[in-house]
MDAnalysis code that builds the backbone (N, CA, C; Angstrom):
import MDAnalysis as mda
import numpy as np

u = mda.Universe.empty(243, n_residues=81, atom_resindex=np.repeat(np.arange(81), 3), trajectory=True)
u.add_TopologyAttr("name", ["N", "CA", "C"] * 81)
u.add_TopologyAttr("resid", np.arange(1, 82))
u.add_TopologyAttr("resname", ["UNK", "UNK", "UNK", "UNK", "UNK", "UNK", "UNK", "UNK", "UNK", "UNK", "UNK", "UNK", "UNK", "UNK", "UNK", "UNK", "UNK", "UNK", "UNK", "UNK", "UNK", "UNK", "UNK", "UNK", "UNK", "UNK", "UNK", "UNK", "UNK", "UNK", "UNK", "UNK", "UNK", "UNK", "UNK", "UNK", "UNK", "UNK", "UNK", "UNK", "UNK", "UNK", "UNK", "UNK", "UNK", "UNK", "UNK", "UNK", "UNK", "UNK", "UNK", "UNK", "UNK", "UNK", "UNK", "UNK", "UNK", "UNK", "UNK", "UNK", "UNK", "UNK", "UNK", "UNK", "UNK", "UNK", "UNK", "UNK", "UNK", "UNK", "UNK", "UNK", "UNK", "UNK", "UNK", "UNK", "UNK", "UNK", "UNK", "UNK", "UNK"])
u.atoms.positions = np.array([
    [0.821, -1.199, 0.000],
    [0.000, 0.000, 0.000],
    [0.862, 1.258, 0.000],
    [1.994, 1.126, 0.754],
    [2.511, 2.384, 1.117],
    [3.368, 2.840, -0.273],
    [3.867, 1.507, -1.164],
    [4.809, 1.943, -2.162],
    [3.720, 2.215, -2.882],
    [2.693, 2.639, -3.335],
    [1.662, 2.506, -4.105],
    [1.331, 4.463, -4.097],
    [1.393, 4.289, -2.714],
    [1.058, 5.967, -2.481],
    [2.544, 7.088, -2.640],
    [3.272, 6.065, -2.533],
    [4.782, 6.751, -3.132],
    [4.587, 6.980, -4.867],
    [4.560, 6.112, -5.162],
    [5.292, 6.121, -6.365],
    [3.998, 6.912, -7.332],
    [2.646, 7.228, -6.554],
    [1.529, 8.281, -7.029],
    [1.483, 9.156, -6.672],
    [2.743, 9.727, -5.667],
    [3.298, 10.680, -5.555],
    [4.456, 11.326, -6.145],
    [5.326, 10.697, -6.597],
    [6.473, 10.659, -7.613],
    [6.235, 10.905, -9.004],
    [5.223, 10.156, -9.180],
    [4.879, 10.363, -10.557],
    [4.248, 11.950, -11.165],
    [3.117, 12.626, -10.151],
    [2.459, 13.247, -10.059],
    [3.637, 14.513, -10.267],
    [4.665, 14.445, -9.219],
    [5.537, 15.374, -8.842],
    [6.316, 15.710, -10.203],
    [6.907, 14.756, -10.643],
    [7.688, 14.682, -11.996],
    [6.754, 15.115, -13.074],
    [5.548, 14.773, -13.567],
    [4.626, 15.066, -14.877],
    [4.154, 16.221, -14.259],
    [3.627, 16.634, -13.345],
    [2.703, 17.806, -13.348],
    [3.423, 19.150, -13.197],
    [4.145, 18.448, -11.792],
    [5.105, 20.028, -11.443],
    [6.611, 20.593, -11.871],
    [7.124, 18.786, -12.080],
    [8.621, 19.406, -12.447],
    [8.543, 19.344, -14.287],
    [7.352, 18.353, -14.845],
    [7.076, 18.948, -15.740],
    [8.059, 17.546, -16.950],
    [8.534, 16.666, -16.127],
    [9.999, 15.983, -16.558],
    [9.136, 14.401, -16.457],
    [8.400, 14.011, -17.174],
    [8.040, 12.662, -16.868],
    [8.456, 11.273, -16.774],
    [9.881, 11.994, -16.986],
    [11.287, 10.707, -17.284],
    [11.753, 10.824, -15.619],
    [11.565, 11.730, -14.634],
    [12.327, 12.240, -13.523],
    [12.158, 11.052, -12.601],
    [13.177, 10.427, -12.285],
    [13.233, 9.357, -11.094],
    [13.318, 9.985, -9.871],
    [12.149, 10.186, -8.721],
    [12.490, 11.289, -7.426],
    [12.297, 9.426, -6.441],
    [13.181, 9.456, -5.620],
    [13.588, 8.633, -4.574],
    [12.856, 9.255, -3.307],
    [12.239, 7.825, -2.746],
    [11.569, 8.230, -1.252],
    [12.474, 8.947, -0.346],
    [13.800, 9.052, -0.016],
    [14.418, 10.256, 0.121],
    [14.831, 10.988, 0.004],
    [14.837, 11.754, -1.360],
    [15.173, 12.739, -1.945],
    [14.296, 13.907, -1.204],
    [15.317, 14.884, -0.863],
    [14.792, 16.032, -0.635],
    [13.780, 16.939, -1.286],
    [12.616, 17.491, -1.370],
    [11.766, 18.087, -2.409],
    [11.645, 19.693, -2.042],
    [11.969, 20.386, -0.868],
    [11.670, 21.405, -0.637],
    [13.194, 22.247, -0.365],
    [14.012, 21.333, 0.418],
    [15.128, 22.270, 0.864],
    [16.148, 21.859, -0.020],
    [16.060, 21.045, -1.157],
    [16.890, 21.271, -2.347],
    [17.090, 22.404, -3.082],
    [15.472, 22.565, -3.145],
    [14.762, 23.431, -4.296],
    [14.211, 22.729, -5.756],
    [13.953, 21.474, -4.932],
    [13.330, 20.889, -6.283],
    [11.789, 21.231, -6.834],
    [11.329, 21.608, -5.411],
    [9.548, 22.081, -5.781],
    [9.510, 23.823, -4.603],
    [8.882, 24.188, -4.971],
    [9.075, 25.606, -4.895],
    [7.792, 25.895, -3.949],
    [6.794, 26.561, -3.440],
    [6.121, 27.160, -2.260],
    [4.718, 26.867, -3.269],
    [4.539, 27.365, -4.445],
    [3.482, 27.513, -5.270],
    [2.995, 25.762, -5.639],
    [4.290, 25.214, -6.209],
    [4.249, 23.932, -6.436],
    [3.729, 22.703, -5.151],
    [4.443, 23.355, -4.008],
    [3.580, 22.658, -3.135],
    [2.331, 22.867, -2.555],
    [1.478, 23.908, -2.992],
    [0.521, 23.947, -2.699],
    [-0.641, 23.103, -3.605],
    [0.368, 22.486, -4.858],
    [-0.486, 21.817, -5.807],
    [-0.684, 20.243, -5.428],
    [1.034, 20.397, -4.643],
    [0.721, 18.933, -4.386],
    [0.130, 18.491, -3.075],
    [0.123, 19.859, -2.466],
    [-1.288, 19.549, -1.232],
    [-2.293, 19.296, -2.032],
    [-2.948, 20.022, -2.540],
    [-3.870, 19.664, -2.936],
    [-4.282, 18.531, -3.828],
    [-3.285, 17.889, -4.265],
    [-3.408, 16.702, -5.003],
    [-3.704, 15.536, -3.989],
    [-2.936, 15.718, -2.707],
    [-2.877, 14.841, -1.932],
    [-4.049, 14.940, -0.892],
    [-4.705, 15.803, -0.950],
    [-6.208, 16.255, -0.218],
    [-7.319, 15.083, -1.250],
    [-7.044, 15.152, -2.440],
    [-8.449, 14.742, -3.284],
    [-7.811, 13.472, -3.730],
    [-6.372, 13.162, -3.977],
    [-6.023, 11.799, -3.925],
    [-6.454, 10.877, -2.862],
    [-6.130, 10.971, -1.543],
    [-6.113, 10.125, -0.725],
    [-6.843, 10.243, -0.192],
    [-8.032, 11.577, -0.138],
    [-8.710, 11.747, 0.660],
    [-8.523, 12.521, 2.211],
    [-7.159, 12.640, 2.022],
    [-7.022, 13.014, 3.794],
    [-6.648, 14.781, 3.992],
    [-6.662, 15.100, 5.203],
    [-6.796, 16.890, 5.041],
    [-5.195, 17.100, 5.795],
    [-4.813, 18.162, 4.529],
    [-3.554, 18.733, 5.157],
    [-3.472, 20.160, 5.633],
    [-3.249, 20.238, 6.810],
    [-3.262, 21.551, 7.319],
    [-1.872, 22.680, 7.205],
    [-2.505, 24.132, 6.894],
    [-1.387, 25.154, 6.618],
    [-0.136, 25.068, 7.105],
    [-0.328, 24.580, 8.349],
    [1.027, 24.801, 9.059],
    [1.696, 24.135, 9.285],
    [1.133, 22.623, 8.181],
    [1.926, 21.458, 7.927],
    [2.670, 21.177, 6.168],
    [2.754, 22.607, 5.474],
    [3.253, 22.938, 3.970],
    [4.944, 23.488, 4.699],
    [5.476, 22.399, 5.090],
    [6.977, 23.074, 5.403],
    [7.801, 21.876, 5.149],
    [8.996, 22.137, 5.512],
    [9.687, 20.828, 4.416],
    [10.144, 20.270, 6.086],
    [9.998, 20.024, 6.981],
    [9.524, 19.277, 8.363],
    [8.499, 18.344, 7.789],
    [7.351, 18.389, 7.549],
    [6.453, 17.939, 6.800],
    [6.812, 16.969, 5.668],
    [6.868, 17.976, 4.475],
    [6.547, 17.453, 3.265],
    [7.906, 17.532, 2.506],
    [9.213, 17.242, 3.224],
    [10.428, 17.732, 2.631],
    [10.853, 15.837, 1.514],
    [10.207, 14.925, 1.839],
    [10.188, 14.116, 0.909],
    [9.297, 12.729, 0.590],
    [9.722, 12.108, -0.220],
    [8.043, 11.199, -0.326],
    [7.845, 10.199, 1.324],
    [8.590, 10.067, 1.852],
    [8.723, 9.165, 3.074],
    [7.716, 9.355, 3.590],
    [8.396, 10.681, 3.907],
    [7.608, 11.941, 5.185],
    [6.274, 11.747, 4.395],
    [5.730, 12.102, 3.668],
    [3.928, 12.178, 3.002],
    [3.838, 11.315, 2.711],
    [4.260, 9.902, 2.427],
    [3.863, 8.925, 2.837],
    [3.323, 8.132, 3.887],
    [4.206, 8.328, 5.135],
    [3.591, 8.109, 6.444],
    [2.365, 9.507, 6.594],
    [2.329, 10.154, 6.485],
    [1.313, 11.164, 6.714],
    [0.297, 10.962, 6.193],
    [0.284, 10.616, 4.821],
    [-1.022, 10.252, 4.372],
    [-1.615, 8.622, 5.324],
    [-0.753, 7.763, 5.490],
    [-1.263, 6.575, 6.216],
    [-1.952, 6.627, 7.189],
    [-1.221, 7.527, 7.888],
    [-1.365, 7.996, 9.206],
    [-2.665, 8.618, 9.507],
    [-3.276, 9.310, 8.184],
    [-4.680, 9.767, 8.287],
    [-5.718, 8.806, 7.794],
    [-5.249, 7.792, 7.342],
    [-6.548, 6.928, 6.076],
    [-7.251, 6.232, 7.210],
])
């Protein structure tokens, strides 16, 4: 289940936002304090991950503490289903 919600997160990240549908992003790859996805971009993939999985992400959880790579929003999304 959990690689399932990774890798529909990876995918999403690479085609929609980085735009690169060839892009291999690793469950620990950094996404925010690299600078691989940017403040605007993650607000897309909140919201992807609100109507994907169903579960609610709150404002003051869009920080890269949070959402700095697929691990981290992986357990988070579980953690709410």
């Amino acid at each position: 289940m959990t690689e399932n919600i990774t890798a529909t997160l990876a995918k999403f990240i690479a085609e929609k936002i980085l735009k690169q549908a060839n892009k291999v992003i690793t469950p620990d790859e950094s996404l925010i304090s690299s600078g691989l996805i940017d403040s605007f971009s993650l607000m897309d993939l909140a919201l992807f991950i609100e109507d994907t999985f169903n579960v609610r992400i709150e404002d003051t959880e869009l920080n890269a503490q949070t959402f700095d790579n697929l691990s981290q929003l992986t357990e988070l999304i579980t953690s709410r289903q």
